[in-house]
C-alpha positions as CSV (number, residue, x, y, z in Angstrom):
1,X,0.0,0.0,0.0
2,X,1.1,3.2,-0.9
3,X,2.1,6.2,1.2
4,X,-1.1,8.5,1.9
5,X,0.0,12.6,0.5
6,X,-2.0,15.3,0.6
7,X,-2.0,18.3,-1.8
8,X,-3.5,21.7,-1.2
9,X,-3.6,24.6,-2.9
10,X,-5.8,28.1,-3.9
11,X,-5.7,29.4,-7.2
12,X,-7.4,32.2,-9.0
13,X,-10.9,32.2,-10.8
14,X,-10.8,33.5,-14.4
15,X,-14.1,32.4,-14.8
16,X,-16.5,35.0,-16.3
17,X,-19.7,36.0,-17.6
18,X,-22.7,36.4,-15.2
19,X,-23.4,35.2,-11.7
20,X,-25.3,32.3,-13.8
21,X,-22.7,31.5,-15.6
22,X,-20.2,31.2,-13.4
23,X,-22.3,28.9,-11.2
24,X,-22.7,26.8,-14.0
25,X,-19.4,26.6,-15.1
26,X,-18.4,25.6,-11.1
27,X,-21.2,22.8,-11.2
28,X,-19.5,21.4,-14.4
29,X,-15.7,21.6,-13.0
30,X,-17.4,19.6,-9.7
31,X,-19.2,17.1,-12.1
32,X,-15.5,16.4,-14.0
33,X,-13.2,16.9,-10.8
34,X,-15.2,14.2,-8.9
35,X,-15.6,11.7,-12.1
36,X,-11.6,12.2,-12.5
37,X,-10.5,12.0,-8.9
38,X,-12.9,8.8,-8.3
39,X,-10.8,7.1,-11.4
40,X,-7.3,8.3,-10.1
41,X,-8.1,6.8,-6.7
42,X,-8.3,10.5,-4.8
43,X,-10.4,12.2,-2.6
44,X,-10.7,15.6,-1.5
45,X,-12.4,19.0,-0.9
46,X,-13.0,21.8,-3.6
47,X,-14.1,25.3,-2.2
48,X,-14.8,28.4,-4.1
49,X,-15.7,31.7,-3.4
50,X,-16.5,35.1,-5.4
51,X,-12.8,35.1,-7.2
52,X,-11.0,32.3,-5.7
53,X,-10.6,28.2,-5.7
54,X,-8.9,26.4,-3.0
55,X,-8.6,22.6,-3.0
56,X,-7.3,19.3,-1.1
57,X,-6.5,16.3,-3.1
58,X,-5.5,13.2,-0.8
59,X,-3.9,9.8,-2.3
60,X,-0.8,8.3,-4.0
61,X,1.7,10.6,-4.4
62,X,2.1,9.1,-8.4
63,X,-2.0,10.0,-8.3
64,X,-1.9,13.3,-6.8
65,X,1.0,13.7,-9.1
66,X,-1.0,13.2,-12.4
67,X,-4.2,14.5,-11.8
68,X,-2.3,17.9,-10.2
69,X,-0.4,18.3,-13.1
70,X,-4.1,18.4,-15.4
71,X,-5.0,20.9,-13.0
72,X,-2.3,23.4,-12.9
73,X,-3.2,23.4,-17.1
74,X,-6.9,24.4,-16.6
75,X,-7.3,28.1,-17.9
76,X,-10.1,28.5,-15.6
77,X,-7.9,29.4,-13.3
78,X,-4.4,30.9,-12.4
């Protein structure tokens, strides 16, 4: 069994448009984030407020690893 490693960071919004929109576009980075993370073997927490996301990704650190690295290219955020 592998190590259990945490990752946790808070990032930027550049989502735009109206308040409708933005909800939206949250609900569908919730819907991919937890079909992804169930498939990479990783749990977590995802928190976001008027401008800003923060996040905690637990698993293998060769899991956090990839999935992290398909986060920090989403240009929903910075």
């Amino acid at each position: 069994m592998s190590k259990l490693c945490r990752i946790v960071y808070c990032s930027r919004s550049l989502l735009t448009g109206s308040r409708a929109d933005i909800e939206l576009g949250i609900r569908k980075i919730l819907a991919t984030a937890r079909l992804n993370n169930r498939a990479a073997r990783l749990t977590g927490a995802l928190t976001f407020t008027d401008s800003c996301f923060a996040q905690v990704l637990e698993g293998s650190l060769d899991d956090l690893a990839s999935v992290f690295a398909k986060i920090r290219r989403d240009p929903r955020h910075t």
